[in-house]
One Martini backbone bead per residue (centre of mass of N, CA, C, O) as a GRO file, in nm:
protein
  474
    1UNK     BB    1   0.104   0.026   0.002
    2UNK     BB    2   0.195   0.371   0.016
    3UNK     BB    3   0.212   0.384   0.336
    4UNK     BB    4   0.444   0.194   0.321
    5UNK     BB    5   0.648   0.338   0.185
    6UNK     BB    6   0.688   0.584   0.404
    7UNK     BB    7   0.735   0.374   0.622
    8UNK     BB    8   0.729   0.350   0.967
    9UNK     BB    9   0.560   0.317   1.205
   10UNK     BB   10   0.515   0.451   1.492
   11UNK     BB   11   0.439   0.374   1.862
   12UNK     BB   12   0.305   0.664   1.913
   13UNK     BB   13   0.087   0.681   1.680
   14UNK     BB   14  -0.090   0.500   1.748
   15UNK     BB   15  -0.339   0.346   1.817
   16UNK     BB   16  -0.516   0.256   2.134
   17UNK     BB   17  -0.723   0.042   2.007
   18UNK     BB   18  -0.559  -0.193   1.855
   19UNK     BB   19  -0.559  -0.423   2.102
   20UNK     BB   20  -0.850  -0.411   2.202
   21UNK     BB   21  -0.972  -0.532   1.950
   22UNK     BB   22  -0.814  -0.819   1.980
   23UNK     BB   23  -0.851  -1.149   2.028
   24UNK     BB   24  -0.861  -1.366   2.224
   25UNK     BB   25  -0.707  -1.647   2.316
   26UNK     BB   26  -0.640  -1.974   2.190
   27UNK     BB   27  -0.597  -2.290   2.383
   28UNK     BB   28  -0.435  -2.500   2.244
   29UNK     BB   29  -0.334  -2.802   2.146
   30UNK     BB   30  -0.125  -2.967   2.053
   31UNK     BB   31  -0.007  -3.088   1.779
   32UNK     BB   32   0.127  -3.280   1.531
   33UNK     BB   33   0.204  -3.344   1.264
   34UNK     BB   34   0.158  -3.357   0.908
   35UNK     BB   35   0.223  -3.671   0.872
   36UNK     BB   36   0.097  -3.949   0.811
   37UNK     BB   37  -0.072  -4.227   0.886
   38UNK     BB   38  -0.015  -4.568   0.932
   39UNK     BB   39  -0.122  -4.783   0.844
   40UNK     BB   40  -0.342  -4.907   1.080
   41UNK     BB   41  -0.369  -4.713   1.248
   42UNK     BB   42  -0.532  -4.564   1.462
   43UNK     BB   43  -0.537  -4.270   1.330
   44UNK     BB   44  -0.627  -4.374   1.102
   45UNK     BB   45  -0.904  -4.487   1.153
   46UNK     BB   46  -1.020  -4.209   1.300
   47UNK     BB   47  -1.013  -4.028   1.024
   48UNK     BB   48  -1.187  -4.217   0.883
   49UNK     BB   49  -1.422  -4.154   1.091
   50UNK     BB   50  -1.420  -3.861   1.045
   51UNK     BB   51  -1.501  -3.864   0.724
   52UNK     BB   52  -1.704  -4.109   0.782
   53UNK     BB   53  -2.001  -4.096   0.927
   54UNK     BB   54  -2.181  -4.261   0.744
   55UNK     BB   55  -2.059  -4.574   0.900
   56UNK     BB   56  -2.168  -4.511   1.157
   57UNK     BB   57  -2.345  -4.536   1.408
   58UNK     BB   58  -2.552  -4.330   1.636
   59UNK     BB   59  -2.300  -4.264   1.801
   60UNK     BB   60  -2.056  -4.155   1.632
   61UNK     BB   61  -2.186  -3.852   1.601
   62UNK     BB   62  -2.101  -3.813   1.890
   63UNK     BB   63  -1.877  -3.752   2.057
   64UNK     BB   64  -1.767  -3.897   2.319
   65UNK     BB   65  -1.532  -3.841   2.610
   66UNK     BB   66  -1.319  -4.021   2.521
   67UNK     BB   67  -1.265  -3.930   2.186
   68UNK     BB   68  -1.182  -3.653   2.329
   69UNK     BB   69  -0.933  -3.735   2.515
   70UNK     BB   70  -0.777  -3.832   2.201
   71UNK     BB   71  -0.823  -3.608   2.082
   72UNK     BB   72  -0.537  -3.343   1.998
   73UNK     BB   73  -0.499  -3.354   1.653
   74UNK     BB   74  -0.753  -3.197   1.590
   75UNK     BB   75  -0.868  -2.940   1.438
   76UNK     BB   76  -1.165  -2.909   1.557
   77UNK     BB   77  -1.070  -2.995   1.842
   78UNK     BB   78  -1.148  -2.819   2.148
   79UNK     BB   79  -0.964  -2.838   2.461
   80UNK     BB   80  -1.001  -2.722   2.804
   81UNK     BB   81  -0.850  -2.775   3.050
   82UNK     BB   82  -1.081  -2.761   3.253
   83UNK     BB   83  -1.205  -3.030   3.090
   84UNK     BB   84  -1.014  -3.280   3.041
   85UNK     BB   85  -1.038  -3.407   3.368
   86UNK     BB   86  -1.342  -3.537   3.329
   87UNK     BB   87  -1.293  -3.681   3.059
   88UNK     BB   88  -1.089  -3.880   3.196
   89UNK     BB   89  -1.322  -4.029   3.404
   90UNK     BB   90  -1.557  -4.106   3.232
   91UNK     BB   91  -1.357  -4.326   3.079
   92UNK     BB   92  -1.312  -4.487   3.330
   93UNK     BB   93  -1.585  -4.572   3.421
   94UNK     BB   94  -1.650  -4.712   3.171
   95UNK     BB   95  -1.453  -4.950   3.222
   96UNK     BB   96  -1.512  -5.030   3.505
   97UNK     BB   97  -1.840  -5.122   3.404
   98UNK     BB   98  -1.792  -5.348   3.316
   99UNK     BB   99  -1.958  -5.661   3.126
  100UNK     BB  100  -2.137  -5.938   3.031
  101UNK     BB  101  -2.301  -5.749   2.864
  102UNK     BB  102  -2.106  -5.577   2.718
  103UNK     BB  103  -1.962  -5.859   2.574
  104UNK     BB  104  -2.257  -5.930   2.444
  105UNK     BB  105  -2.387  -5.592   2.338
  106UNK     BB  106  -2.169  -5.422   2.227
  107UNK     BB  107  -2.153  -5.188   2.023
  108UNK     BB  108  -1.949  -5.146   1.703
  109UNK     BB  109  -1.646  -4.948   1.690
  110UNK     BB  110  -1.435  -4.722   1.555
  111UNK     BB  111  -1.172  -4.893   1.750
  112UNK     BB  112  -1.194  -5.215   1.710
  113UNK     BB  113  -1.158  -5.385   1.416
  114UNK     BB  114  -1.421  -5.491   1.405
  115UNK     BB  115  -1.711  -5.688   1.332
  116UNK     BB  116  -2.030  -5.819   1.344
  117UNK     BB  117  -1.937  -6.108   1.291
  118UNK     BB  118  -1.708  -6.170   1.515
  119UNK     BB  119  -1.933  -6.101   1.774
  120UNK     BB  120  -2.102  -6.331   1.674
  121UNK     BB  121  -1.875  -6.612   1.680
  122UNK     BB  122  -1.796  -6.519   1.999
  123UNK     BB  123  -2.053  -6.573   2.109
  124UNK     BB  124  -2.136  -6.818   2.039
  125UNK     BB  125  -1.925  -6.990   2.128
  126UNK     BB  126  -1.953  -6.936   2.418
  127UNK     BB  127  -2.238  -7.042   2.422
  128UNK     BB  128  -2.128  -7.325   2.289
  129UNK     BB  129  -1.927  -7.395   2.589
  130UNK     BB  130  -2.179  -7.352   2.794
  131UNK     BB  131  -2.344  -7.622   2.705
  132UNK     BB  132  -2.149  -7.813   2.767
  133UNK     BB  133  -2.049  -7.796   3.025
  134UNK     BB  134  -2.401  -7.833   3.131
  135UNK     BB  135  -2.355  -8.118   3.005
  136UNK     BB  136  -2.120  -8.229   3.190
  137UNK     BB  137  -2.266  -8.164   3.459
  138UNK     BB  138  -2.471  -8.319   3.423
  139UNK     BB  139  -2.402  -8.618   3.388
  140UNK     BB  140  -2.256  -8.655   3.649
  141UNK     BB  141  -2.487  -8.565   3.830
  142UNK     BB  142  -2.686  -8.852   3.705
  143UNK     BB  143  -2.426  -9.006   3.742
  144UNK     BB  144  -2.435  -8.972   4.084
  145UNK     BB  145  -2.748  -9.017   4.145
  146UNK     BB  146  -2.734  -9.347   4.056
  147UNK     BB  147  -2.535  -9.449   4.213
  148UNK     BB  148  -2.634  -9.352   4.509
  149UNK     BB  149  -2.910  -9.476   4.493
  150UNK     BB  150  -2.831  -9.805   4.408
  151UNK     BB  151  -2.521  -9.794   4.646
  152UNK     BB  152  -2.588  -9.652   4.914
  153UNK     BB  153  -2.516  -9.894   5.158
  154UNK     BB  154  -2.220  -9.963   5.034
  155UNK     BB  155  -2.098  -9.636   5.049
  156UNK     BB  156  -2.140  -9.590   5.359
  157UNK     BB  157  -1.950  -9.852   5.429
  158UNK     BB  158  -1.711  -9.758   5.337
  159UNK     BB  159  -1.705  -9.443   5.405
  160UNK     BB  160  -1.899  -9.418   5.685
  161UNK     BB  161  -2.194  -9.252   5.635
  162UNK     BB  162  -2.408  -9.396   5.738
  163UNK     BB  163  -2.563  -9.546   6.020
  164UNK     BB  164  -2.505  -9.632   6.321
  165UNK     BB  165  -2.532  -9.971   6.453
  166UNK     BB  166  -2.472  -9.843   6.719
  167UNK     BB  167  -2.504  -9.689   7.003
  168UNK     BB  168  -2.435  -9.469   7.187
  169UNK     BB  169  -2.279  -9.383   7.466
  170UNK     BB  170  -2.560  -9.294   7.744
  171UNK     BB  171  -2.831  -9.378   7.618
  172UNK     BB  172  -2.942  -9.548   7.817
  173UNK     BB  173  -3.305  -9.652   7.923
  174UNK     BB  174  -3.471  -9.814   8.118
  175UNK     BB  175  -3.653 -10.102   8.012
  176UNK     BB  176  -3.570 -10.473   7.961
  177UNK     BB  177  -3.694 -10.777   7.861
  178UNK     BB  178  -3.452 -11.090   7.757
  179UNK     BB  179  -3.511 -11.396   7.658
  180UNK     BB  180  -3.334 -11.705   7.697
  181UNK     BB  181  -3.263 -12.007   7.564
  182UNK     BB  182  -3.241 -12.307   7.534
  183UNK     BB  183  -2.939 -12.308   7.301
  184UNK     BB  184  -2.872 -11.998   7.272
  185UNK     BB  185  -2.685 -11.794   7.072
  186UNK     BB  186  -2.548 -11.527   6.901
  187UNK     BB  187  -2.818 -11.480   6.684
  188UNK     BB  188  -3.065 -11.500   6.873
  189UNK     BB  189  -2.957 -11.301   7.067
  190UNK     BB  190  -2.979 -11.047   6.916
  191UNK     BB  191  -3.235 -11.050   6.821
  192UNK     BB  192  -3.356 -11.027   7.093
  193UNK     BB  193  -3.252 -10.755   7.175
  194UNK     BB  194  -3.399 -10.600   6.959
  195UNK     BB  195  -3.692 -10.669   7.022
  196UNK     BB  196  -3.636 -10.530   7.303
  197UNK     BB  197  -3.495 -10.233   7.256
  198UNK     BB  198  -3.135 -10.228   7.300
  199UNK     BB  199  -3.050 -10.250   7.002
  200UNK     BB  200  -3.037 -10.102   6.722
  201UNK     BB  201  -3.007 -10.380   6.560
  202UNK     BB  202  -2.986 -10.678   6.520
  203UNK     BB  203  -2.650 -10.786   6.433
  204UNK     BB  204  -2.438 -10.606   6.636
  205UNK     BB  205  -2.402 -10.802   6.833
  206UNK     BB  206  -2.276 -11.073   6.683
  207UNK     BB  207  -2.047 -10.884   6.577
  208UNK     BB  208  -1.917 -10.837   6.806
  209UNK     BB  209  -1.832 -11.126   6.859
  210UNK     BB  210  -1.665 -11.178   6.604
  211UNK     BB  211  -1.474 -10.911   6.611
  212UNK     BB  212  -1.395 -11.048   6.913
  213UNK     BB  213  -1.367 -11.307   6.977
  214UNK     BB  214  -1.614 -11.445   7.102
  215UNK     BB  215  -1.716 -11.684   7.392
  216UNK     BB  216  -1.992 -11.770   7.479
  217UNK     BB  217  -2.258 -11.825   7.755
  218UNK     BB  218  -2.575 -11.906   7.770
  219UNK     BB  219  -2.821 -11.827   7.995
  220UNK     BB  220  -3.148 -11.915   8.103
  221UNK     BB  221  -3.366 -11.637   8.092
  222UNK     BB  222  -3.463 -11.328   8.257
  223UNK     BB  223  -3.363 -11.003   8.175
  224UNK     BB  224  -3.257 -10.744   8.270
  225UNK     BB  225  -3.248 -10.436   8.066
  226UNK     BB  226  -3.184 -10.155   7.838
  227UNK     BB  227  -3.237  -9.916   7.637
  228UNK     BB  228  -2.977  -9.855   7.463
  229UNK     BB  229  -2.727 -10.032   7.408
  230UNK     BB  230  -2.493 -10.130   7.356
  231UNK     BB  231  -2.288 -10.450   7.286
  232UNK     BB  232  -2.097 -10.431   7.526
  233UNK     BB  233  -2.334 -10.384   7.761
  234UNK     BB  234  -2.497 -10.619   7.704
  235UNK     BB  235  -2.310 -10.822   7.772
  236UNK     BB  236  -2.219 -10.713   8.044
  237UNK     BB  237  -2.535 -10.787   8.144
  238UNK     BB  238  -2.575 -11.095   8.058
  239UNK     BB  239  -2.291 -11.170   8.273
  240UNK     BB  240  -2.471 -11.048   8.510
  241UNK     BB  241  -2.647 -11.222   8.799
  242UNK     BB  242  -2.847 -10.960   8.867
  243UNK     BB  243  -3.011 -10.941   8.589
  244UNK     BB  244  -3.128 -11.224   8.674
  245UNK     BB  245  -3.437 -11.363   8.673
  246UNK     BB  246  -3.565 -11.520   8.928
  247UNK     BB  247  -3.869 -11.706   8.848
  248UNK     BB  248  -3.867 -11.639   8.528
  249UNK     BB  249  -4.107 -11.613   8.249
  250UNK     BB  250  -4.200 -11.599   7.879
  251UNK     BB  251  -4.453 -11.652   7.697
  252UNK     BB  252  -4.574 -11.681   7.376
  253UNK     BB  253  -4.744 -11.548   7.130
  254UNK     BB  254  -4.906 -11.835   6.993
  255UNK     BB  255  -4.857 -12.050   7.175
  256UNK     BB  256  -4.838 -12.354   7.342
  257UNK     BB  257  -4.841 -12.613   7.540
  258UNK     BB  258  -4.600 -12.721   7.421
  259UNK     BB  259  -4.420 -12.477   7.378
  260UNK     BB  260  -4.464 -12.368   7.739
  261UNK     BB  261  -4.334 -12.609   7.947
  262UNK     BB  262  -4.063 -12.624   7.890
  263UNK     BB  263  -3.983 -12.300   7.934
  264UNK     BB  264  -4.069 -12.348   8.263
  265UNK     BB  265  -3.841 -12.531   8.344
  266UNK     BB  266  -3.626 -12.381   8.248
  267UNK     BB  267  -3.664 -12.112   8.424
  268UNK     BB  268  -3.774 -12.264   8.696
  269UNK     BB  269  -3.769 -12.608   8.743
  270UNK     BB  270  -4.009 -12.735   8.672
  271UNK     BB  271  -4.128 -13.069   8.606
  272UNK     BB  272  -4.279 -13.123   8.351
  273UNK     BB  273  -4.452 -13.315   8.472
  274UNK     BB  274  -4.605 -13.140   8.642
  275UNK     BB  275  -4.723 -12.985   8.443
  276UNK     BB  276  -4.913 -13.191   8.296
  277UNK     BB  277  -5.038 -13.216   8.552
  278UNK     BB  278  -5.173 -12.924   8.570
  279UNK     BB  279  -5.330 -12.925   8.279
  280UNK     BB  280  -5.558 -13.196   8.269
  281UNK     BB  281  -5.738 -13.011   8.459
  282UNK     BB  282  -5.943 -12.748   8.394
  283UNK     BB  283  -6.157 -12.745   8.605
  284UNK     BB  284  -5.942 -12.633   8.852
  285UNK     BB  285  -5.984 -12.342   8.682
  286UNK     BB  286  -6.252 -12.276   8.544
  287UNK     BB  287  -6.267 -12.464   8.303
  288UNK     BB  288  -6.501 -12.523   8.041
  289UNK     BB  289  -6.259 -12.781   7.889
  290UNK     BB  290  -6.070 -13.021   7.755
  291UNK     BB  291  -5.849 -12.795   7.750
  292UNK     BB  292  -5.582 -12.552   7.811
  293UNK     BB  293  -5.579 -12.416   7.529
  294UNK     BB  294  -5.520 -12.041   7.500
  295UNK     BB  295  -5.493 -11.981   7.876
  296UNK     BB  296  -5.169 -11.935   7.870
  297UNK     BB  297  -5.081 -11.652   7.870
  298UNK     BB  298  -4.882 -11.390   7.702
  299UNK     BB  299  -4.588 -11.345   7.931
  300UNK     BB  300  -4.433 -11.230   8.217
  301UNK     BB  301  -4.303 -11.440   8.487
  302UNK     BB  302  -4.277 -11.396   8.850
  303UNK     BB  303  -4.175 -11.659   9.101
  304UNK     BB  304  -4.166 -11.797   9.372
  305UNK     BB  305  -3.948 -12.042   9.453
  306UNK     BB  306  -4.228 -12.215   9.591
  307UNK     BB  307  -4.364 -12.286   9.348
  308UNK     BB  308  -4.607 -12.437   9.166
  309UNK     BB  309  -4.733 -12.566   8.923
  310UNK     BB  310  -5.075 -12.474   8.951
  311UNK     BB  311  -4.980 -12.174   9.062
  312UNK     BB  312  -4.873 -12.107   8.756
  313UNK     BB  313  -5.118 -12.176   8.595
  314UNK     BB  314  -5.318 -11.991   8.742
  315UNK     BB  315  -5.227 -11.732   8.659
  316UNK     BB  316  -5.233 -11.763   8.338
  317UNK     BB  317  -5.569 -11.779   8.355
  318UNK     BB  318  -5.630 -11.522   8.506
  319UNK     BB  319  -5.505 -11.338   8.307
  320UNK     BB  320  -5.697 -11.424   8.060
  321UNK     BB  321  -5.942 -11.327   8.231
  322UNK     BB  322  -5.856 -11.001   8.200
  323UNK     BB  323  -5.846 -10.981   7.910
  324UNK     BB  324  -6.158 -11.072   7.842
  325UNK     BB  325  -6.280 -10.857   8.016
  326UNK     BB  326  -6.128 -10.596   7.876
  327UNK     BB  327  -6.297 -10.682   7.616
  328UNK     BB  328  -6.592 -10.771   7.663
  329UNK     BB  329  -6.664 -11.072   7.763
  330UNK     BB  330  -6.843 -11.319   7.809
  331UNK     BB  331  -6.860 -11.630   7.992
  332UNK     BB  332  -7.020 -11.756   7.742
  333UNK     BB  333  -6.766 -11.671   7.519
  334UNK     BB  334  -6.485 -11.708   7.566
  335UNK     BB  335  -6.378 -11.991   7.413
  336UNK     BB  336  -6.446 -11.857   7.126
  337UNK     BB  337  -6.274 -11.622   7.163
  338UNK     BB  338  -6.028 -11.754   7.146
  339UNK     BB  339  -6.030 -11.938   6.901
  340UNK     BB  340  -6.035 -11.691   6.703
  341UNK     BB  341  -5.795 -11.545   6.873
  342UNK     BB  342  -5.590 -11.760   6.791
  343UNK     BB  343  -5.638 -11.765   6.432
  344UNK     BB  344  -5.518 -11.448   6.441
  345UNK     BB  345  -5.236 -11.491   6.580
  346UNK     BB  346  -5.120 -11.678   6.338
  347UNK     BB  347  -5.290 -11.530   6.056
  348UNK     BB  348  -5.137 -11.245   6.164
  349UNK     BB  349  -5.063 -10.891   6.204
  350UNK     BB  350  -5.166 -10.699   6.394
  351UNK     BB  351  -5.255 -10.481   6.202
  352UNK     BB  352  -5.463 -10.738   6.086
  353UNK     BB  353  -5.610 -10.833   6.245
  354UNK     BB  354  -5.941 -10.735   6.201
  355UNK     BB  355  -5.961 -10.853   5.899
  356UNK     BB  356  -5.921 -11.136   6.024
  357UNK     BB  357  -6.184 -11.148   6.158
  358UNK     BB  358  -6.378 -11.090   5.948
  359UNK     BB  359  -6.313 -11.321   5.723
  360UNK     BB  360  -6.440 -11.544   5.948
  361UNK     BB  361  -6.709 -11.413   5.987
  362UNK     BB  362  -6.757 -11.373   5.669
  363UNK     BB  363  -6.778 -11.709   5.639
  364UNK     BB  364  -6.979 -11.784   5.868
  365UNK     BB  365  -7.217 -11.608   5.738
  366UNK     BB  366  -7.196 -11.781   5.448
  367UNK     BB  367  -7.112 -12.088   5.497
  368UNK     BB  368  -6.794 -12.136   5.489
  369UNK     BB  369  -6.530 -12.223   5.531
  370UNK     BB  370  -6.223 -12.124   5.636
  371UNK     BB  371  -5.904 -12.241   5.553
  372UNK     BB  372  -5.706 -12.279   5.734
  373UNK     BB  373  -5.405 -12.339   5.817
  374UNK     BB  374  -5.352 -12.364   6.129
  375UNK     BB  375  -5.565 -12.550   6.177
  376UNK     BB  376  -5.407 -12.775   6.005
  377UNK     BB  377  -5.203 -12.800   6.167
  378UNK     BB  378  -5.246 -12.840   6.458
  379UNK     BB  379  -5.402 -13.107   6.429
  380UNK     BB  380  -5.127 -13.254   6.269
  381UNK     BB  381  -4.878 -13.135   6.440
  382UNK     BB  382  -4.744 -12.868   6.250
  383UNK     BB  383  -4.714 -12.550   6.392
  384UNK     BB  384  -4.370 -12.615   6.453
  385UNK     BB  385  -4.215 -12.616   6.156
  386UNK     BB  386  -4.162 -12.360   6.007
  387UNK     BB  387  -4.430 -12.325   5.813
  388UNK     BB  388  -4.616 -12.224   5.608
  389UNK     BB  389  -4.729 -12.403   5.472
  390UNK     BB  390  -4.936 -12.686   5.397
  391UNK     BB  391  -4.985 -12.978   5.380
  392UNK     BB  392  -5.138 -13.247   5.254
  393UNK     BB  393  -5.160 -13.439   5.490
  394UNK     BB  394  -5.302 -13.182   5.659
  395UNK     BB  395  -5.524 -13.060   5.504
  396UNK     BB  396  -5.678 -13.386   5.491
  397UNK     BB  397  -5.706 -13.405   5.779
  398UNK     BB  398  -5.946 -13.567   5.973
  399UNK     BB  399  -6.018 -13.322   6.242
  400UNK     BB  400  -6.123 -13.105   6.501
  401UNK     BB  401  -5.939 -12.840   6.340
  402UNK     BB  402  -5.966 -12.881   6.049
  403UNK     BB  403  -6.121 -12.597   5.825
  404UNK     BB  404  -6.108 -12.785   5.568
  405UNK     BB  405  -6.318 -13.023   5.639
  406UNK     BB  406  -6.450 -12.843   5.873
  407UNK     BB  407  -6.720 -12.661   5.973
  408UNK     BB  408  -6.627 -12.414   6.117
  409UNK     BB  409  -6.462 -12.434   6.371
  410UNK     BB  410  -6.302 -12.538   6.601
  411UNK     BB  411  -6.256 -12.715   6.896
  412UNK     BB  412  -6.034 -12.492   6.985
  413UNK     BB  413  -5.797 -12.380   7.050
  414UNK     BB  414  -5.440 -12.332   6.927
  415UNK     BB  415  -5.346 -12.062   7.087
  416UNK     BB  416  -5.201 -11.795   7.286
  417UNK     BB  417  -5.350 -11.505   7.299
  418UNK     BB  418  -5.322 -11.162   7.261
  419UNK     BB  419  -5.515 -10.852   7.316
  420UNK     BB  420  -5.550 -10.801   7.056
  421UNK     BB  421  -5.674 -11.041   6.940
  422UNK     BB  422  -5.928 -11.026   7.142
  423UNK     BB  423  -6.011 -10.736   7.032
  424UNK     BB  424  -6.041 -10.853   6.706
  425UNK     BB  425  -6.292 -11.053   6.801
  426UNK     BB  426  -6.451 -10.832   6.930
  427UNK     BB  427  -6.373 -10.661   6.689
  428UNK     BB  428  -6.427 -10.606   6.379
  429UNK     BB  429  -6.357 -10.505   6.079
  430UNK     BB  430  -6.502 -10.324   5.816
  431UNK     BB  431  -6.584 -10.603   5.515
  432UNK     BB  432  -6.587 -10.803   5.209
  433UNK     BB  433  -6.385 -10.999   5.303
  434UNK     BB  434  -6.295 -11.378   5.209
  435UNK     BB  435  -5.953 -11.305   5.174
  436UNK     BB  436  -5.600 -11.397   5.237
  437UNK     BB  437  -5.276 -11.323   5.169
  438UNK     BB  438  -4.917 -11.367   5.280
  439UNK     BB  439  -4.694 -11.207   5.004
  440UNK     BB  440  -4.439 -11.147   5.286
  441UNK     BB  441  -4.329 -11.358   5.540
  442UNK     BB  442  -4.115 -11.124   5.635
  443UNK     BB  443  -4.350 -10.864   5.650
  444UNK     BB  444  -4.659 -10.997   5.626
  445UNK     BB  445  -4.778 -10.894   5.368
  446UNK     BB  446  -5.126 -10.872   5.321
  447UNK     BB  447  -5.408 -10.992   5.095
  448UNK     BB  448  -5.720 -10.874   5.064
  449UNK     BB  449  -6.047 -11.003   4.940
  450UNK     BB  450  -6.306 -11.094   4.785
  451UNK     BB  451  -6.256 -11.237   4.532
  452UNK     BB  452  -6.118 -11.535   4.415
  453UNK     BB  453  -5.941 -11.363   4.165
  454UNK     BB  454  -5.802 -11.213   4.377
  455UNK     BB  455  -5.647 -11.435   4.516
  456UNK     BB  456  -5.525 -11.576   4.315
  457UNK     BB  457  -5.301 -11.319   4.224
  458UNK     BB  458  -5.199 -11.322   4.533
  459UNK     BB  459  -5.080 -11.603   4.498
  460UNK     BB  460  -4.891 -11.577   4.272
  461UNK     BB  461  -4.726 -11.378   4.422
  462UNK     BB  462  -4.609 -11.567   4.657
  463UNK     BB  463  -4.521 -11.790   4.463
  464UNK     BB  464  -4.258 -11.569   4.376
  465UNK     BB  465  -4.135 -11.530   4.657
  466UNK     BB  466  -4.075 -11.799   4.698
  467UNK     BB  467  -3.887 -11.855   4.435
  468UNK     BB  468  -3.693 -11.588   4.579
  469UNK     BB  469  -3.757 -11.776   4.861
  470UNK     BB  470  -3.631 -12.109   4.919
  471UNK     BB  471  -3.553 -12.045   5.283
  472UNK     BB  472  -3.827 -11.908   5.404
  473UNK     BB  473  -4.062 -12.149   5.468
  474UNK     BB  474  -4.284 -12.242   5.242
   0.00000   0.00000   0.00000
């Protein structure tokens, strides 16, 4: 221009407003050089995601805080000091914020490198490899539930895990009277000792004795012991001779005359002869009946040692009528309530007296023969043979107690009742059975029917449960 011609300004002639009018100065970040980068460099990606807005997507259109705090190269963005460490906060955050929604869900980023099919790949993936995972824990847990159902009490006993088979010591209570009878070892008398609520398993008891290698010696008579008691307590109490209750005897229910007084001999020393002598007149306890088969009721009885034959017999009658009493029999009825209740007491397990009662009652009021087995092994003779069926030539033997040839009752009791038996005689449960058989003879397990085709069927079970239990006495 003319004036640039003419010389320089001078300083004091300058205007006063020439700085005053001036902008403000804008704090920019350093750039880097003005370079190209590096293909496939982060700063190449950058730029090229910032040259194309529309390749990227709804999220890339306005750049993050986390972009925005490392674009320092970029012309257009100015980052004012005060505010670029809120921006580095915030990145900070949304990086510790991640999960596993985040690495399943996050859309991509124009800093990825990859695209929507490798994220894509690598969630199936995973998630097939988490259904593999879950399909062999589920197999191990199903073969580990089957092995373990299957093979439990084996697994327990090997591993220890079982349920202890004694009683821990300390826990011994209350009383228990248990019977050993002339010739018991150790195998009956273990059961013994179990049925009478010592020991707490049937064998541990047997078991103790063959672990410790002890040959006992049993003395027959009536023991007083406690219920839970170990099997070392239960031996040393078994032979400690103030335990035995001296001039004490057993009855057993379902006993008979014939297996009942050798028991007597043996507990109390009363010699056979006196005893059969004292069974013979039945009217001399005031029974009117051919003999007392029934009335010697089935219990512990301690007598006096100078008791005699007749006083012991005397006492087991006396028993007898107060069972019958306490049932409300008349006294012109007893010898028959008794018959019914011997019936019972050999044909059934205690929970189903009542309903072997009916079944008795309803084949005599309907006219049928009774057909127990008890009675016909009875009147031949055969009542402790120790089985369950009956032979041929018991069932066809013609006497007055087997009620497969004579109709109604048989001549007299089989056998001696015990008070549930007798109140079983004397109320019948209500049903149309008139048939039952017992297809497990270890359980007792009876089935009761109405019909013939019926009784057929549970006979069939019996006879499957015998052949697969050939020493079980069927």
């Amino acid at each position: 221009m003319p004036e640039r011609d003419q010389g320089a300004y001078d300083s004091q002639s300058l205007p006063e407003d020439l700085f005053a009018n001036l902008p403000e100065p804008v704090h920019q970040a350093p750039s880097a050089t003005s370079t190209s980068p590096a293909a496939g460099s982060r700063r190449a990606r950058r730029e090229a995601a910032q040259k194309a807005p529309e390749h990227r997507g709804p999220e890339a259109t306005s750049p993050s805080p986390v972009a925005a705090a490392v674009q320092p190269d970029s012309a257009d963005q100015t980052v004012s000091a005060d505010k670029a460490p809120a921006a580095q906060t915030v990145s900070a955050d949304k990086a510790n914020g991640s999960s596993l929604d985040d690495l399943f869900e996050a859309e991509h980023d124009g800093s990825s490198g990859r695209g929507h099919g490798g994220r894509k790949k690598r969630r199936t993936g995973c998630l097939v490899a988490l259904i593999v995972v879950l399909a062999l824990i589920g197999g191990i847990v199903g073969v580990g539930a089957w092995v373990m159902n299957t093979y439990r009490d084996q697994i327990n006993d090997v591993m220890g895990w079982g349920e202890p088979a004694d009683w821990e010591p300390g826990l011994a209570t209350g009383e228990a009277l248990v019977t050993i009878r002339a010739g018991d070892t150790g195998s009956p008398v273990s059961t013994a000792l179990y049925e009478a609520g010592v020991t707490k398993t049937e064998s541990v008891f047997y078991d103790y004795l063959v672990d410790e290698n002890l040959a006992v010696t049993f003395y027959p008579g009536v023991y007083t012991l406690q219920k839970k008691m170990t099997a070392s307590a239960a031996l040393e109490a078994l032979e400690d001779p103030a335990n035995k209750r001296e001039n004490t005897v057993s009855i057993r229910e379902g006993g008979t005359i014939e297996s009942s007084l050798p028991l007597i001999t043996e507990s109390i020393g009363i010699p056979l002869e006196d005893l059969q002598g004292a069974v013979a007149d039945p009217s001399a306890y005031g029974v009117d009946a051919d003999d007392l088969e029934g009335w010697l009721f089935p219990a512990v009885y301690t007598f006096d040692p100078e008791a005699t034959a007749a006083q012991v017999i005397q006492r087991m009658v006396d028993r007898t009528r107060e069972s019958l009493d306490a049932a409300g029999v008349p006294a012109a009825d007893q010898q028959r309530i008794l018959t019914v209740a011997s019936i019972i007491e050999r044909e059934g397990r205690t929970d189903d007296f009542a309903k072997v009662s009916r079944v008795i009652q309803n084949r005599l009021d309907d006219g049928m023969k009774l057909q127990m087995d008890s009675t016909a092994q009875y009147g031949y003779g055969e009542l402790h043979a120790g089985v369950v069926s009956t032979s041929d030539e018991a069932q066809f033997d013609d006497n007055p107690w087997n009620t497969y040839v004579r109709e109604g009752l048989p001549a007299g009791p089989i056998a001696s009742p015990s008070d549930a038996a007798i109140a079983a005689a004397m109320h019948p449960a209500d049903g149309p059975w008139l048939y039952f058989v017992t297809i497990n003879p270890q359980t007792g397990e009876t089935v009761f029917s109405t019909t013939y085709e019926e009784h057929q069927a549970a006979i069939k079970i019996w006879g499957e449960w015998c052949e697969a239990n050939p020493d079980q006495g069927c």
